[in-house]
N, C-alpha and C positions, 0 to 999 in steps of 0.2 A: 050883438051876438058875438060871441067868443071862435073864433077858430083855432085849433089846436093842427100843432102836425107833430109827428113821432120825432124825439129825438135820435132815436135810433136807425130808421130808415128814410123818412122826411117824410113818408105815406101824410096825406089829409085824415085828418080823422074830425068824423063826421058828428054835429050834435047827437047825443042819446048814444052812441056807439060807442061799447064798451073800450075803455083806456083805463091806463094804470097810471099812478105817480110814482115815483122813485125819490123820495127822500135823502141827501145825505147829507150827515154832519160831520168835518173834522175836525179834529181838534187833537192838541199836543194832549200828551200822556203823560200824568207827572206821578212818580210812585210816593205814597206818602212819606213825609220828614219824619226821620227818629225825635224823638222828644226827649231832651238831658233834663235832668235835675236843674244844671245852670239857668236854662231856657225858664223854668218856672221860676228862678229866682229873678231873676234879669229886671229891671223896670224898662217896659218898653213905653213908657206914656214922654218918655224923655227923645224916644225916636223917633216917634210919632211927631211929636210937635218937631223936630228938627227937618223932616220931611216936608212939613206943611211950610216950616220959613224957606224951604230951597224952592217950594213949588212956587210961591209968590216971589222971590226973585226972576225968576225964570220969567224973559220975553215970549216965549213962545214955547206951548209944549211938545216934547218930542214924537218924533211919530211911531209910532210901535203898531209892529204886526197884527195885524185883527186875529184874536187867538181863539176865534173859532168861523168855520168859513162854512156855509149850508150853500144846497144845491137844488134842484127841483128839477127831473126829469120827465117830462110826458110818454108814456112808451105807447105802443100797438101790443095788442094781445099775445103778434110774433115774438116781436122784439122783450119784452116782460120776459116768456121762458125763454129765451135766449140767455136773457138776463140772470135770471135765478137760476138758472141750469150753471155758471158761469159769471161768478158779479167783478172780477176783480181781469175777466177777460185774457186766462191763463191760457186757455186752449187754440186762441185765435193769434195770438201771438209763436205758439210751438207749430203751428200748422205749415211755415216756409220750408220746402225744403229744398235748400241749394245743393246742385250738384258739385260734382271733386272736380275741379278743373284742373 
C-alpha cells in the first residue's frame, strides 16, 4: 500500500482521500533561428560526419546539463488552492514586513 504525505504541509494523506499532483516541467527557452538563404545552400552532410569523427575520438563524453528537469508534487486539497491561488509563491514571499529601525 502506497502512503502519500503533502508536499506542501507534510499532512498524511490517507488512501481514497482526495489529493492533487502537481506536475512541472522546465526547460530552456529557445526562440526560433532566422533561416538565410546561405543556411539552405550549405552542405551539412560534411558536418555531420565531422561531428561523428570528434565523437568517436573522444574518451569519454562530456557531461551536459539535462535540458529538461520534471517535478511531481503531491498536494492536500489546502495546499492545491493555495497553490493555484499563487504557483510561483509571490505573495508569501511580499508578506515580511520589517520594521525601520
Amino acid at each position: 500500500m502506497l502512503h502519500f504525505t503533502c508536499d506542501g504541509c507534510g499532512k498524511k494523506l490517507r488512501a481514497g482521500e482526495d489529493h492533487h499532483v502537481v506536475k512541472i516541467e522546465v526547460f530552456a527557452a529557445h526562440g526560433p533561428a532566422a533561416l538565410t538563404e546561405a543556411d539552405l545552400e550549405e552542405d551539412h552532410m560534411e558536418a555531420v560526419s565531422q561531428l561523428l569523427r570528434d565523437m568517436e575520438e573522444m574518451d569519454e563524453p562530456e557531461a551536459e546539463e539535462p535540458s529538461a528537469q520534471h517535478r511531481r508534487y503531491d498536494l492536500c486539497p489546502a495546499c492545491c488552492k493555495r497553490y493555484l491561488r499563487d504557483p510561483l509563491g509571490r505573495d508569501a514571499a511580499q508578506k515580511f514586513d520589517f520594521s525601520e529601525n
